[in-house]
Residue frames as a rotation matrix with the C-alpha (Angstrom) as fourth column:
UNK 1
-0.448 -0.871 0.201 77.28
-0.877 0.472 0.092 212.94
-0.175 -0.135 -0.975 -17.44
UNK 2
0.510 0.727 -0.459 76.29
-0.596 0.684 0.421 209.62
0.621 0.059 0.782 -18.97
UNK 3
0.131 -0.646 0.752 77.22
-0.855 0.311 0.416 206.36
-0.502 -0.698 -0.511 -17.43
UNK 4
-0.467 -0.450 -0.761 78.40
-0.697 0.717 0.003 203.16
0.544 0.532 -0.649 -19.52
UNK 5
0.466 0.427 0.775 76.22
-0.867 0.394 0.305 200.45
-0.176 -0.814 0.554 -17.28
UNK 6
0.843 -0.430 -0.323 78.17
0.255 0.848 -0.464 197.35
0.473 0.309 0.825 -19.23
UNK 7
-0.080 -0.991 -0.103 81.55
-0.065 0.108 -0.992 198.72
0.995 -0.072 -0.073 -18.31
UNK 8
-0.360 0.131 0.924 80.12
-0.924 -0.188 -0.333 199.35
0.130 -0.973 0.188 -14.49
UNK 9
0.768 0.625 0.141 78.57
-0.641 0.752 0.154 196.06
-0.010 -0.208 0.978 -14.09
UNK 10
0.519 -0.704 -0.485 82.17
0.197 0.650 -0.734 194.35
0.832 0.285 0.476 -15.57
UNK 11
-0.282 -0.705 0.651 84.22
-0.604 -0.397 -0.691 196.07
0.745 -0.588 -0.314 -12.67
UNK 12
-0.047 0.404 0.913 81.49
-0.987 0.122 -0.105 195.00
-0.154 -0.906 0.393 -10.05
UNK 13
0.806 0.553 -0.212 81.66
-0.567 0.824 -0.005 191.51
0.172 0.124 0.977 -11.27
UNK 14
0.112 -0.975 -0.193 85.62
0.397 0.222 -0.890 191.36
0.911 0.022 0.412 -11.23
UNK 15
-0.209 -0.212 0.955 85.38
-0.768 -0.569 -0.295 193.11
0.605 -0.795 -0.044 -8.03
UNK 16
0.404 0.813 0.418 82.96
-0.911 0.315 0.268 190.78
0.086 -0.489 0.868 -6.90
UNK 17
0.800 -0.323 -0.505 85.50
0.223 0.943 -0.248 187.27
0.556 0.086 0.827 -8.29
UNK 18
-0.037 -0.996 0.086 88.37
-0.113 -0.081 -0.990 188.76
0.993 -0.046 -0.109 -6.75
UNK 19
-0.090 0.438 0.894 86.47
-0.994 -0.096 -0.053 189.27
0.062 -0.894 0.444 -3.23
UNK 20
0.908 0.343 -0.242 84.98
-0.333 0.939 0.080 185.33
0.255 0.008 0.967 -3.88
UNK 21
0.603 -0.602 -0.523 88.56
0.184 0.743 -0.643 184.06
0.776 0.292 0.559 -4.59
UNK 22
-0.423 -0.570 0.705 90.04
-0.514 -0.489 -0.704 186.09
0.746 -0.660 -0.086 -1.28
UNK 23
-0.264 0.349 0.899 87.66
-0.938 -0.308 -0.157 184.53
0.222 -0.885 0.409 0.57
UNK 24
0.506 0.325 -0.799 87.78
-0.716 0.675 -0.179 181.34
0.481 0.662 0.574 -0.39
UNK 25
0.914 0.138 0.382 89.26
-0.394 0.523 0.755 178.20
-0.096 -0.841 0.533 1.93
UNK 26
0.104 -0.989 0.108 92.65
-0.962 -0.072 0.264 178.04
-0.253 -0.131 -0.959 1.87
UNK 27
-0.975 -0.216 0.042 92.42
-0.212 0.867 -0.450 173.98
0.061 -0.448 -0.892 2.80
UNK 28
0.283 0.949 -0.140 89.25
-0.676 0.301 0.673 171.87
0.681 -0.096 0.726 2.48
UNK 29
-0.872 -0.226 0.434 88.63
-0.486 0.493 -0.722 169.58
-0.051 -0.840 -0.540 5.88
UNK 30
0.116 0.921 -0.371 86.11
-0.289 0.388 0.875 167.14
0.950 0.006 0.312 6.70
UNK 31
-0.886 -0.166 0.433 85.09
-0.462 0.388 -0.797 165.76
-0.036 -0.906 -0.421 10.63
UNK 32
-0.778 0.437 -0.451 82.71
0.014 0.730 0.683 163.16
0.628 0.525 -0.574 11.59
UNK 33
0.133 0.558 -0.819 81.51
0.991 -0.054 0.124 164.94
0.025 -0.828 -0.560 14.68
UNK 34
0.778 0.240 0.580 81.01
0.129 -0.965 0.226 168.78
0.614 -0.101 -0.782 15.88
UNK 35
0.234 -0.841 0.488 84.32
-0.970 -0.170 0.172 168.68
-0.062 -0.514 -0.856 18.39
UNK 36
-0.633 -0.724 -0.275 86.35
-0.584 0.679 -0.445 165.52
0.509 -0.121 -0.852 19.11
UNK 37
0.273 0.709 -0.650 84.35
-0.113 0.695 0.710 162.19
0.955 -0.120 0.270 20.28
UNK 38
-0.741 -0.511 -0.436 85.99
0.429 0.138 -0.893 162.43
0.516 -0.848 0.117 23.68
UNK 39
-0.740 0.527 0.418 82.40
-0.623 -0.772 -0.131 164.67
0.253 -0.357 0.899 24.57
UNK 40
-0.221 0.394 -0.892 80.57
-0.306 0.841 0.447 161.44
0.926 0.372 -0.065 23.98
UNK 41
-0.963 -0.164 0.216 80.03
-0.269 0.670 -0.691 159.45
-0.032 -0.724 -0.689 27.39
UNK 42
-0.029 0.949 -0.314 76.50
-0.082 0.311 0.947 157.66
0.996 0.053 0.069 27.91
UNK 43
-0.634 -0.159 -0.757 77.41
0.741 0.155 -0.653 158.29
0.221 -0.975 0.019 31.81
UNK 44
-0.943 0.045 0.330 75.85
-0.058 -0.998 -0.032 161.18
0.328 -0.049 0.944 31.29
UNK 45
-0.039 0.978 -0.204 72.35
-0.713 0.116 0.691 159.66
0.700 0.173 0.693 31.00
UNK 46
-0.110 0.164 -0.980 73.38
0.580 0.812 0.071 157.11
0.807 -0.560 -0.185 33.24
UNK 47
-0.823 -0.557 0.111 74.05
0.337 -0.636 -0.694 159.85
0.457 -0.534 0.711 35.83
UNK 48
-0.578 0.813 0.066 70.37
-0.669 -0.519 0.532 160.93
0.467 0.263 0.844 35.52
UNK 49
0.288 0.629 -0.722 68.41
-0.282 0.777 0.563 158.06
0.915 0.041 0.401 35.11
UNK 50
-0.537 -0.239 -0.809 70.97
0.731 0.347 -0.588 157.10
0.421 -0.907 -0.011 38.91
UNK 51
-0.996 0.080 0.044 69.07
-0.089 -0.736 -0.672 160.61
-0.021 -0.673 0.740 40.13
UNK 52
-0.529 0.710 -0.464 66.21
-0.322 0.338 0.884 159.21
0.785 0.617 0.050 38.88
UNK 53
-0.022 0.081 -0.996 66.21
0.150 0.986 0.077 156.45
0.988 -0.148 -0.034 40.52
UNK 54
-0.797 -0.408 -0.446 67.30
0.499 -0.028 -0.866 158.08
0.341 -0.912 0.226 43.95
UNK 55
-0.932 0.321 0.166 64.36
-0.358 -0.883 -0.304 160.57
0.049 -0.342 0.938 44.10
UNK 56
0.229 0.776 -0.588 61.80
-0.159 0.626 0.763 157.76
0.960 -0.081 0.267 43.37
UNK 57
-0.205 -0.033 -0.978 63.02
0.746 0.642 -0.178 156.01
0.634 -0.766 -0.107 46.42
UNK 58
-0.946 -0.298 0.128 63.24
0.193 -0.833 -0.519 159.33
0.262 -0.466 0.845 48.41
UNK 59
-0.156 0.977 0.148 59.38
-0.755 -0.215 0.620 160.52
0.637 -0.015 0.771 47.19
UNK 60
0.026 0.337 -0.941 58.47
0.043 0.940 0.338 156.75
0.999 -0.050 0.010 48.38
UNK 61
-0.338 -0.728 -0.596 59.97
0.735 0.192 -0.650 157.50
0.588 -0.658 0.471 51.72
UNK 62
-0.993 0.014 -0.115 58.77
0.024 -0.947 -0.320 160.91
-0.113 -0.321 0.940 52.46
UNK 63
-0.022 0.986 0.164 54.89
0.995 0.037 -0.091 161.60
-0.096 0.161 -0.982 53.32
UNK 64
-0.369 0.153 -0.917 55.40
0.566 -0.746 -0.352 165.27
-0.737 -0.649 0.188 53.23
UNK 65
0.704 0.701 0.114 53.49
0.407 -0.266 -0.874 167.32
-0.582 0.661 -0.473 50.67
UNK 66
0.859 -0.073 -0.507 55.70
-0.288 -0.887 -0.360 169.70
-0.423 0.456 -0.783 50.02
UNK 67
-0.099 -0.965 0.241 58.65
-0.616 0.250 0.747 167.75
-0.781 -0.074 -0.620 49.67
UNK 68
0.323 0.366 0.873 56.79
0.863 0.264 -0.430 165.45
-0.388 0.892 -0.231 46.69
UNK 69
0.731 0.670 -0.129 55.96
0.483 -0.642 -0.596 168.24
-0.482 0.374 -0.793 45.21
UNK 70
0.143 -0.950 -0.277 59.87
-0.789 -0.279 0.548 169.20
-0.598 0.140 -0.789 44.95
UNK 71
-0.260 -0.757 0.600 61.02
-0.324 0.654 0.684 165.84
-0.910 -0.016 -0.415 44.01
UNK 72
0.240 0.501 0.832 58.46
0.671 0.534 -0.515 165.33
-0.702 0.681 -0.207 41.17
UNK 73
0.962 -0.175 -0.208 60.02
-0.262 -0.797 -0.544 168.71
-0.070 0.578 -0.813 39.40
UNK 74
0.198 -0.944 0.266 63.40
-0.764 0.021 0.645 167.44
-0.614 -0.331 -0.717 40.02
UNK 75
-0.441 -0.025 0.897 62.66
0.236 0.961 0.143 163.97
-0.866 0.275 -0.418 38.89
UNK 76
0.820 0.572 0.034 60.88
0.213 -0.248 -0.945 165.71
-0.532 0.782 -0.325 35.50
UNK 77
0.711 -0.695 -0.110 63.80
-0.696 -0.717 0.030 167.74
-0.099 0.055 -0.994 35.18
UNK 78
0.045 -0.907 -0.418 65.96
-0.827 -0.268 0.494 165.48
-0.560 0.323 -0.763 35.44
UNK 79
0.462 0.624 0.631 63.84
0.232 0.602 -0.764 162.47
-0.856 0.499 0.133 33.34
UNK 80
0.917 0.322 -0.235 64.37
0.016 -0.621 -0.784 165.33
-0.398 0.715 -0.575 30.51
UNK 81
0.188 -0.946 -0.265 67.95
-0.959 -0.235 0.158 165.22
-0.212 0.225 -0.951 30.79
UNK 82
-0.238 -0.354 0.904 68.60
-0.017 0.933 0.361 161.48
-0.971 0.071 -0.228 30.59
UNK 83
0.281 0.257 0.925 66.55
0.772 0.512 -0.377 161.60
-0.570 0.819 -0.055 27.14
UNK 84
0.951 -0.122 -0.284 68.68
-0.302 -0.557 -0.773 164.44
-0.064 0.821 -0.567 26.09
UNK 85
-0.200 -0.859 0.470 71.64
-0.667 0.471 0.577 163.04
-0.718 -0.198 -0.667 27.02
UNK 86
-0.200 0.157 0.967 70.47
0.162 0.979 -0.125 159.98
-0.966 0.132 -0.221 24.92
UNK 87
0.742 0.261 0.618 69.38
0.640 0.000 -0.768 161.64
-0.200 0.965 -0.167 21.78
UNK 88
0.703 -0.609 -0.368 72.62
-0.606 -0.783 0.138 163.72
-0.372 0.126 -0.920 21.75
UNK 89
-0.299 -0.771 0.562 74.41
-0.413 0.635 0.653 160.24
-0.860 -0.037 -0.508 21.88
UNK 90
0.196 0.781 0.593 71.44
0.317 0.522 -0.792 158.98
-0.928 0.343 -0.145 19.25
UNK 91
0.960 0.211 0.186 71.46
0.263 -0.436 -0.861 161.73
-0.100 0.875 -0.474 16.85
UNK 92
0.434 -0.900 -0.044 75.66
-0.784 -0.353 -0.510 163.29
0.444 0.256 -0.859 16.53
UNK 93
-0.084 -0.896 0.435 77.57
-0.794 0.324 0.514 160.31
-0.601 -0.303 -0.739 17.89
UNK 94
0.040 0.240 0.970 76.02
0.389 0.890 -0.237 156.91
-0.920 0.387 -0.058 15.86
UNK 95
-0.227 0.211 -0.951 76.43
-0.965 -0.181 0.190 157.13
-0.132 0.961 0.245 12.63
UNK 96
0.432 0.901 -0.035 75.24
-0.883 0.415 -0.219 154.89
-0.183 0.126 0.975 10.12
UNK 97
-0.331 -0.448 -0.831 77.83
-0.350 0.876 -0.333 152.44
0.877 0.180 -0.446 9.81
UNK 98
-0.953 -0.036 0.301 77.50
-0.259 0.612 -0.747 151.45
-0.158 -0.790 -0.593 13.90
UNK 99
-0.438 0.488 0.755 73.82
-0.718 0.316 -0.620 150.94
-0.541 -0.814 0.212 13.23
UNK 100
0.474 0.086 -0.877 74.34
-0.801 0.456 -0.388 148.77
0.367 0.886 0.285 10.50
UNK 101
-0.754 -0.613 -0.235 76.69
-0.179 0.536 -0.825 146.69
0.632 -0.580 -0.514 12.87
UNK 102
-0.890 0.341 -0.304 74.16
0.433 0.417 -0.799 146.78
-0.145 -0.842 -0.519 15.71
UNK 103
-0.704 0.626 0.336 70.77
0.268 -0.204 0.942 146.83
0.658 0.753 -0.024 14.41
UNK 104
-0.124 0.362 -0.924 69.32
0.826 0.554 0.107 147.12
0.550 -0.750 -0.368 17.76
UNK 105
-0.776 -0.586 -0.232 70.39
0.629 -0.744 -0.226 150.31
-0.040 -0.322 0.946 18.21
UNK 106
-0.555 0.775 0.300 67.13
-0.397 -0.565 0.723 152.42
0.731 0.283 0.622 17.10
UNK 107
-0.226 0.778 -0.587 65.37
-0.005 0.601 0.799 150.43
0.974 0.183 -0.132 19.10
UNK 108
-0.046 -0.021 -0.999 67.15
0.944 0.326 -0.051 150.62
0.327 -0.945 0.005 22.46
UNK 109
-0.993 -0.115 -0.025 67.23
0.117 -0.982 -0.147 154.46
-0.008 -0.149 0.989 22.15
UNK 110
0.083 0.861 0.501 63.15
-0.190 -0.480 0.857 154.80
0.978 -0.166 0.124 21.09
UNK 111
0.319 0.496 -0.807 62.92
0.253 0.776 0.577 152.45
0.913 -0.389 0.122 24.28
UNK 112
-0.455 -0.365 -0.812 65.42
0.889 -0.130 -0.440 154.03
0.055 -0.922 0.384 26.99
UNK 113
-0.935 -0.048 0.353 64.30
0.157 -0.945 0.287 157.72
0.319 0.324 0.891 25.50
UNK 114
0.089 0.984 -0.152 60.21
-0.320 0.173 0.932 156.27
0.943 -0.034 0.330 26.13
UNK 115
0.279 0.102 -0.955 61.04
0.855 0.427 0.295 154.91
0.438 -0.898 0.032 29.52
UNK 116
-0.597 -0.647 -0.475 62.83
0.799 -0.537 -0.273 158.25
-0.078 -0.542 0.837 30.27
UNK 117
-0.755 0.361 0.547 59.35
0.195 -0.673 0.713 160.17
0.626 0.645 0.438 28.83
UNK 118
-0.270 0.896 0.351 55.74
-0.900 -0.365 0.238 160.59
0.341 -0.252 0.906 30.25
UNK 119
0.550 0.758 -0.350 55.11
-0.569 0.647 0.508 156.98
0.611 -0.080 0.787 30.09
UNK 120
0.081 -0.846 -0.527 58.38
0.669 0.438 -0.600 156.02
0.738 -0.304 0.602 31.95
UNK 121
-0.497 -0.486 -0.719 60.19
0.868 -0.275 -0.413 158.02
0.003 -0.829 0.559 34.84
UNK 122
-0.987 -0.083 0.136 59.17
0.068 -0.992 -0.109 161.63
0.144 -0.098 0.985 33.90
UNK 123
-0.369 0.674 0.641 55.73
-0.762 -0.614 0.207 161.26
0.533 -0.412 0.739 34.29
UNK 124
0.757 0.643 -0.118 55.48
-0.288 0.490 0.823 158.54
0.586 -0.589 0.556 37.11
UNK 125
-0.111 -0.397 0.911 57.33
-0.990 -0.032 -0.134 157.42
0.082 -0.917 -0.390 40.54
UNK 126
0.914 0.363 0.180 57.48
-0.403 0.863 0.303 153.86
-0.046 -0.350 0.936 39.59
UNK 127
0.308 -0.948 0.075 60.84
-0.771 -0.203 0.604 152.72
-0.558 -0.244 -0.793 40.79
UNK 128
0.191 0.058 0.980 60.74
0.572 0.805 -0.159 149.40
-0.798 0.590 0.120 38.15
UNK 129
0.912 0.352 0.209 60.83
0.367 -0.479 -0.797 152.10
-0.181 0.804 -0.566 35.34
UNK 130
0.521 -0.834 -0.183 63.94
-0.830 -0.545 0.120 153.80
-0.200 0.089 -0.976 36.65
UNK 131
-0.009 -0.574 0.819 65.70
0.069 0.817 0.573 149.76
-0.998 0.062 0.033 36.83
UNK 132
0.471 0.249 0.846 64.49
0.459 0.750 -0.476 149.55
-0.753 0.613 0.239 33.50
UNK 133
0.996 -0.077 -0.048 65.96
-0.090 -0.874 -0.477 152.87
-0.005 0.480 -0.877 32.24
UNK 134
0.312 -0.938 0.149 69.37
-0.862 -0.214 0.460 152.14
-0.400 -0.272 -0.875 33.65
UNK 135
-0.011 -0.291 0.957 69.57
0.092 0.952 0.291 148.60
-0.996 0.091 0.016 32.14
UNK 136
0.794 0.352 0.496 68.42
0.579 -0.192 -0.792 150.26
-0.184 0.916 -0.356 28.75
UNK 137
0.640 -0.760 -0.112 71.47
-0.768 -0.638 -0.054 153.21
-0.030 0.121 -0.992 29.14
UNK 138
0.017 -0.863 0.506 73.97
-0.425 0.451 0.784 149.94
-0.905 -0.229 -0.359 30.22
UNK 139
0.503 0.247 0.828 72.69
0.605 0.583 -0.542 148.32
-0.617 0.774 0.144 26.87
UNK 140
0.972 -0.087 0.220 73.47
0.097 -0.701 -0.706 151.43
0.215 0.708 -0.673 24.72
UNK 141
0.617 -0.769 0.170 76.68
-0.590 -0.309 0.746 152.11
-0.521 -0.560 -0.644 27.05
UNK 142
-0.008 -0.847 0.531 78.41
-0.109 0.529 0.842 148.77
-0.994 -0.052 -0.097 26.05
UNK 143
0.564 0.294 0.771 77.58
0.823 -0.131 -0.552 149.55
-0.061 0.947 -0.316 22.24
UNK 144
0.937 -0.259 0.236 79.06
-0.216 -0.957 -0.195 152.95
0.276 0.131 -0.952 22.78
UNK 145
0.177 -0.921 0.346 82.63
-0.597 0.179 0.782 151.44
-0.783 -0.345 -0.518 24.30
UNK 146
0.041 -0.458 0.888 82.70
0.502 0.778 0.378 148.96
-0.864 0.430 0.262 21.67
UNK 147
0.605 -0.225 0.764 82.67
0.769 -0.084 -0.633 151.29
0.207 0.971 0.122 18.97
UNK 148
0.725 -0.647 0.235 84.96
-0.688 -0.691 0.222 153.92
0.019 -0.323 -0.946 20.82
UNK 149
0.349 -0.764 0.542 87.07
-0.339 0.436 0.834 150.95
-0.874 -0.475 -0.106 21.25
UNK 150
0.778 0.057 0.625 86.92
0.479 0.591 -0.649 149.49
-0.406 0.805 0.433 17.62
């Protein structure tokens, strides 16, 4: 039995447009975000950076070993969130028009994201660091309402 390989190849190629053209998008869409901007809030990080801020004072307060020893894993932990919370808002909510409007913007994120790092809250208990985080999140915050509001 022989086999034609041109006519077999022509089927599997018309098989192959008819599959493409079934499977093809009905409707082309576009969005400017992964779900609706209503996920957005910079409370989040503020939320943190306020637990932050509470477990410094706490550690400060407390001579017991073991209890440090908690609060500095907590206060890592939750350091870590505040600068994800911040580069979630950084990287999928700004686009490039707002930081063309507010050039500042790169800047106060390296800066709240670096205060929320090793050299900042997560790897020290200095309760000036955590003020300075939360004044850095209120900065970004009222940038983030004014372009939700715009």
């Amino acid at each position: 039995m022989s086999c034609n390989c041109s006519t077999l190849y022509e089927r599997q190629r018309k098989d192959t447009q008819v599959l493409a053209r079934f499977l093809r998008p009905k409707a082309t869409v576009s969005a400017h975000c992964d779900l609706p901007c209503g996920i957005y809030d910079p409370a989040q990080a503020r939320i943190e950076a306020e637990s932050v801020k509470a477990i410094v004072e706490k550690y400060e307060a407390n001579e017991d070993p073991v209890f440090r020893a908690r609060a500095l894993i907590i206060k890592e932990q939750r350091s870590e969130l505040v600068k994800h919370h911040l580069w979630v808002l950084w990287t999928d909510y700004f686009k490039p028009p707002h930081f063309e409007k507010y050039p500042q913007l790169h800047q106060l994120f390296n800066e709240a994201t670096k205060l929320a790092g090793a050299s900042g809250t997560k790897g020290g208990v200095d309760k000036a660091k955590a003020d300075e985080l939360l004044a850095k999140i209120d900065e970004i915050s009222k940038i983030f309402w004014e372009t939700k509001n715009a």
